[in-house]
C-alpha positions as CSV (number, residue, x, y, z in Angstrom):
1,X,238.4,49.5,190.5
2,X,237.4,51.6,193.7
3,X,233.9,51.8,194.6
4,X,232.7,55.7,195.2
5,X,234.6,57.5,198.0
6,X,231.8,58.2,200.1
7,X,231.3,61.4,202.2
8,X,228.8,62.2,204.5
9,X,228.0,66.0,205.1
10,X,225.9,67.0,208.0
11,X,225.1,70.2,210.5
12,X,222.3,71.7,212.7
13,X,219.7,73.6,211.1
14,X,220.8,77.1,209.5
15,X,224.2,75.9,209.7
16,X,225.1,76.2,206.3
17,X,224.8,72.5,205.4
18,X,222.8,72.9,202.0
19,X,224.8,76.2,201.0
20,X,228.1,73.3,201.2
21,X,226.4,70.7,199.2
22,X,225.3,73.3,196.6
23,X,229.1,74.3,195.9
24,X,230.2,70.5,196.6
25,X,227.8,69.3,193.7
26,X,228.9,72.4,191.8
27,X,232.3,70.9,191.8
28,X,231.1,67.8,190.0
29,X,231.0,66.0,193.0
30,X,227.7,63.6,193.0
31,X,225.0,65.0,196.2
32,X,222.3,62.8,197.6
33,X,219.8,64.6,199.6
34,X,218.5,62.5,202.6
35,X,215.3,65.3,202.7
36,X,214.6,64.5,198.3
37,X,215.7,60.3,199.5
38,X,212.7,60.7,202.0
39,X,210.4,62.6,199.8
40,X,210.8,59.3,198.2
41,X,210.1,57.3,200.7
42,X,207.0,59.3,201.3
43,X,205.2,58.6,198.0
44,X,201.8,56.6,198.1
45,X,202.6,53.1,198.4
46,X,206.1,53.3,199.1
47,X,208.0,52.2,202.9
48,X,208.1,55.2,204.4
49,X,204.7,55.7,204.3
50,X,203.9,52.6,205.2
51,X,205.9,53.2,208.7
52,X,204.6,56.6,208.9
53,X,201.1,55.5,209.0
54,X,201.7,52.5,211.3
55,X,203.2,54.9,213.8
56,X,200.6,57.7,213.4
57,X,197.4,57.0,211.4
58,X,195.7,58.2,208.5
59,X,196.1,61.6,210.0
60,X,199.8,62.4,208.7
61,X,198.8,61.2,205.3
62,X,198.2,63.5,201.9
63,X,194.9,63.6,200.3
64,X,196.8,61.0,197.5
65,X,197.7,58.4,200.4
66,X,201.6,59.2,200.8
67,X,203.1,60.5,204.0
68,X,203.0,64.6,204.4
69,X,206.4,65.6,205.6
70,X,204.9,69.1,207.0
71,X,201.9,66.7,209.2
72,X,205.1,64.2,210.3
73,X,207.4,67.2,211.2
74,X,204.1,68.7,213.9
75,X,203.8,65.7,214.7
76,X,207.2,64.6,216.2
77,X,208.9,68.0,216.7
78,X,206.8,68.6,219.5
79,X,206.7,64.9,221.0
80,X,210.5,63.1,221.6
81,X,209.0,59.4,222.1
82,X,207.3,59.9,218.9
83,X,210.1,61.1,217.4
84,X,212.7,58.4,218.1
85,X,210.2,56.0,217.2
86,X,210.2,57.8,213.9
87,X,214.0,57.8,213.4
88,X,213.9,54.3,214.6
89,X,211.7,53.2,211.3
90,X,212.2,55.7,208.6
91,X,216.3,56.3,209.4
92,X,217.3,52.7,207.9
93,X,215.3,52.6,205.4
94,X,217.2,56.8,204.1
95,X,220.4,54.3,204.6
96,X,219.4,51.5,202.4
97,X,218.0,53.7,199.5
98,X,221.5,55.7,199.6
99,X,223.6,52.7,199.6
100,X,221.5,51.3,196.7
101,X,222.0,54.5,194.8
102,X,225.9,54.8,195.7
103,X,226.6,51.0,194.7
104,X,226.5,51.7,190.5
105,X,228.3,55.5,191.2
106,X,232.0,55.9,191.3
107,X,234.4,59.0,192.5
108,X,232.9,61.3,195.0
109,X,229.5,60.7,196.5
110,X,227.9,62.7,199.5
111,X,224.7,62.2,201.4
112,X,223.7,65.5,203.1
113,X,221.8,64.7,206.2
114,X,221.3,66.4,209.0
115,X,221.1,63.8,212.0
116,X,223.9,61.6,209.8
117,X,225.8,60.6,212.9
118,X,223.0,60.6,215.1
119,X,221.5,57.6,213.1
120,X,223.9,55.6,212.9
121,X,225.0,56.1,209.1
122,X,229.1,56.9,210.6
123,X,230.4,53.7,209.5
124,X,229.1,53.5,206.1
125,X,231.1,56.4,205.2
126,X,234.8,57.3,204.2
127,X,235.0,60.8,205.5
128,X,232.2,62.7,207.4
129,X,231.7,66.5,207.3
130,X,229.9,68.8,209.8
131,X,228.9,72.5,209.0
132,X,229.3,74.3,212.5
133,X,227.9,77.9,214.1
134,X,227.1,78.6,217.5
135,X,223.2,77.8,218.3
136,X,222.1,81.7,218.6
137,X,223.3,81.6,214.8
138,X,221.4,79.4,213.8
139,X,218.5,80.7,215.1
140,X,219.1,84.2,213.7
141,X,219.3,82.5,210.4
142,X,216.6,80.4,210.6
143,X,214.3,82.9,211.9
144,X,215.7,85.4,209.0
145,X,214.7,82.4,206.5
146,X,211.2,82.6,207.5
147,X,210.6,80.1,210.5
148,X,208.8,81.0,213.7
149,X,210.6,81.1,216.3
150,X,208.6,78.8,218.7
151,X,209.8,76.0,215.9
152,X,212.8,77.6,215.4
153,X,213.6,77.1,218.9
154,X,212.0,73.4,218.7
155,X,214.1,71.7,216.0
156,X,217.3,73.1,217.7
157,X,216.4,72.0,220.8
158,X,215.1,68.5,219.1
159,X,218.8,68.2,217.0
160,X,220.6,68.1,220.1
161,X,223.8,70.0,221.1
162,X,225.8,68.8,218.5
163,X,228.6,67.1,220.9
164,X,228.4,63.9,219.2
165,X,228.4,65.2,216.0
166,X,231.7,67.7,216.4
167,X,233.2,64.7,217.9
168,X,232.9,62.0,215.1
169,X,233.2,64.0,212.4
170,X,236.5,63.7,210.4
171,X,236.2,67.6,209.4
172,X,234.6,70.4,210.9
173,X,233.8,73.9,208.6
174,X,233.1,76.8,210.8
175,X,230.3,78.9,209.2
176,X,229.9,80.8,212.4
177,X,231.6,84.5,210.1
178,X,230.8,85.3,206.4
179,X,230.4,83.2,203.4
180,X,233.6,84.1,201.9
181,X,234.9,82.7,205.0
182,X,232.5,79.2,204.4
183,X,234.0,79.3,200.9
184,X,237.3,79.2,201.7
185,X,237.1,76.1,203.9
186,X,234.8,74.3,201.1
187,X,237.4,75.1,198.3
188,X,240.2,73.8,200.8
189,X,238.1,70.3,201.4
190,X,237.3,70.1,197.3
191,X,240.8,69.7,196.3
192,X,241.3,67.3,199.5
193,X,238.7,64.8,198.5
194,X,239.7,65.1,194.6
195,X,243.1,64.6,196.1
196,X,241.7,61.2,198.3
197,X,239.6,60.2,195.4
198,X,242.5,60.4,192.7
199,X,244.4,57.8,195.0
200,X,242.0,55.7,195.2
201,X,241.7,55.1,192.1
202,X,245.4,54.9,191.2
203,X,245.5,52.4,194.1
C-alpha cells in the first residue's frame, strides 16, 4: 500500500496560509502545524530547547525551563546571523518530528510551514503549496490582525521576497482578492489531491 501523499503548504505571513489549512483539514485531509511541531520542541527538556539555549542562554527560557517562542522570536527577528543559526538547529529537528508523525498516517498529510522551501523540507514532499499576495497585503493584514508595524515590517523583511518559494512550488493560490476568491482555488486543489491520492492507492 502507498505511504501518505504528502503536501507541503506554505506562504509569507498574512498570506492566508492558516485560513488554507483550516478548510484543507476541514476536508478530512490530515494538517500538521510546524508552529504546534515546535511548541513541542520547545517543552522543558525536549531538543529544541536544548538548541535554543545553547544558542542563546537562559535568557529565552520560561520560568518552567522550556524555550519561550515570544523571547526566541525578539530575539532573532531583529538579528539575521542569529537567526540562521536558529533555522540551522531547530529546522531539522520540525523535519524529523513530521516525518516520524507522517510514517504510521496514510492518504493526504500536510505540514503548514512557513519557510517550508526555505529549509530545505522540498524534497520530502509530493506536492508543495504556496499561499500568495503582494507584500503591501500582507502588511495591511497583519497590521489589521494586531501586529505593530515595526514587526510587521520586520518578519516580512526577515521571510524574504518569496522568489524561491513561487518558483519551487508545484501550485500557487492567489489570495491577493477576496476569500470567496481563496475558496475557489482551495476547493479546485481538494478534489486534485483526492483525485492524486485515490490513484495512489489504486496503483
Amino acid at each position: 500500500m502507498a505511504g501518505a501523499l504528502k503536501v507541503g503548504l506554505t506562504g509569507g505571513l498574512a498570506s492566508g496560509k492558516s485560513t488554507v489549512a483550516r478548510w484543507l483539514a476541514e476536508a478530512g485531509f490530515r494538517v500538521i502545524d510546524a508552529d504546534r511541531l515546535v511548541a513541542e520542541l520547545y517543552a522543558p527538556g525536549a531538543a529544541g530547547t536544548a538548541e535554543v539555549r545553547r544558542l542563546f542562554g537562559d535568557a529565552v527560557l520560561t520560568p518552567e525551563g522550556g524555550g519561550d517562542h515570544a523571547k526566541v522570536a525578539d530575539r532573532v527577528f531583529s538579528d539575521p546571523q542569529a537567526r540562521r543559526a536558529l533555522e540551522k538547529a531547530v529546522h531539522p529537528l520540525v523535519r524529523q518530528r513530521f516525518e516520524e508523525q507522517a510514517a504510521g498516517l496514510s492518504g493526504v498529510v500536510i505540514l503548514e510551514a512557513t519557510l517550508l522551501i526555505e529549509a530545505g523540507y522540498a524534497p520530502a514532499f509530493d506536492c508543495i503549496v504556496s499561499v500568495e499576495a503582494p507584500p503591501e497585503v500582507r502588511l495591511a493584514r497583519a497590521i489589521e490582525r494586531g501586529f505593530p508595524e515595526a514587526d510587521a515590517r520586520a518578519r516580512l523583511l526577515a521571510q524574504g521576497d518569496g522568489a524561491v518559494r513561487r518558483e519551487t512550488c508545484s501550485r500557487m493560490l492567489d489570495n491577493s482578492g477576496d476569500l470567496a476568491h481563496l475558496r475557489r482555488q482551495v476547493d479546485e486543489l481538494i478534489d486534485e489531491l483526492r483525485a492524486i491520492e485515490g490513484r495512489r492507492r489504486e496503483g
